[in-house]
N, C-alpha and C positions, 0 to 999 in steps of 0.2 A: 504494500500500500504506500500510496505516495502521498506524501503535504505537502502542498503548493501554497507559498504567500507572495500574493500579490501585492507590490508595492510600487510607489512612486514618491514616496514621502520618510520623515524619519521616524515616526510611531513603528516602523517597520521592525527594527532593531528590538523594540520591547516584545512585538508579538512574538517573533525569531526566538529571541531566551524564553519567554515563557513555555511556548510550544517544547522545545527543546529539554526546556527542567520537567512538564509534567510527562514526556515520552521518556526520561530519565527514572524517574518518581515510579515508574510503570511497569519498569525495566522492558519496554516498546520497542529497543533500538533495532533489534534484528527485524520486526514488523512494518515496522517507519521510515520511510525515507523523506527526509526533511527537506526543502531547498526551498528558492527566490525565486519567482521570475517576473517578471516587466514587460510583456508582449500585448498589441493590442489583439493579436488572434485571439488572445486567451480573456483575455477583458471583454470583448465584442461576443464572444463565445457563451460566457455564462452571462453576458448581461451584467459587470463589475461595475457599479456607478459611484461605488465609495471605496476611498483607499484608508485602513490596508484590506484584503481578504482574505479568508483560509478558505484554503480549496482541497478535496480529498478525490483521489484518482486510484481507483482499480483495473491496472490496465486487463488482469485477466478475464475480465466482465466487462469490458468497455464501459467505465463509470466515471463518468468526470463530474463535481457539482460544485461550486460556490455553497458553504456552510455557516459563515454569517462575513458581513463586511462593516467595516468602520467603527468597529468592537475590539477591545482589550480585553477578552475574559481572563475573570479570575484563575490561579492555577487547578483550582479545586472544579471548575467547571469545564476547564481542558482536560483534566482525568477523568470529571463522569464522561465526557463527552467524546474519548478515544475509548473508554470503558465499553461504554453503549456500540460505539463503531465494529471495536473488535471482537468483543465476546459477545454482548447484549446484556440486559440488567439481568432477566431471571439468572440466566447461567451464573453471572458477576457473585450475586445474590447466593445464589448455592454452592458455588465456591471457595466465595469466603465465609459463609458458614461451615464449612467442613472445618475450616483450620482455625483453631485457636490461636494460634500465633502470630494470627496475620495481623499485627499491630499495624500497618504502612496503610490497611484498608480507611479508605477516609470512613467507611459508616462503621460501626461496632459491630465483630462478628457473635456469632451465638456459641 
């Protein structure tokens, strides 16, 4: 899976480390591929009206989509929100219920 941030401004740089610490926080790295790009194809493509945007791309399923734009989400809303992408919540949910140990889960396990 890919993350695409669209950028043409300096807010860029914050969504960049943020995405990057909650793909860290996730331990994501091998699932995620992170990078920039600045194309009007790609702007014109999802219809990008506001800088900056995340963008999620599965190329194995030809899936391209703008995911929100001209937002700084919290780190805690970039992990539900790679959480939900990769796994989904039931599963997330029954996961981290199985393990007691999983302190790093943001909600409480059982």
């Amino acid at each position: 899976m890919k993350i695409k941030i669209y950028w043409k401004n300096k807010e860029t740089q914050t969504l960049l480390e943020q995405v990057n610490y909650a793909i860290d926080e996730l331990w994501l790295n091998d699932f995620m591929d992170v990078g920039i790009i600045n194309d009007d194809v790609t702007k014109n493509e999802l219809n990008i009206t506001k800088e900056p945007a995340l963008i999620i791309e599965e190329e194995s399923i030809s899936f391209k989509d703008m995911i929100f734009e001209w937002i700084i989400p919290e780190i805690d809303e970039l992990k539900s929100m790679f959480i939900s992408i990769v796994w989904g919540w039931e599963s997330w949910e029954s996961w981290c219920s199985t393990w007691a140990w999983c302190g790093w889960c943001w909600t409480p396990c059982h």
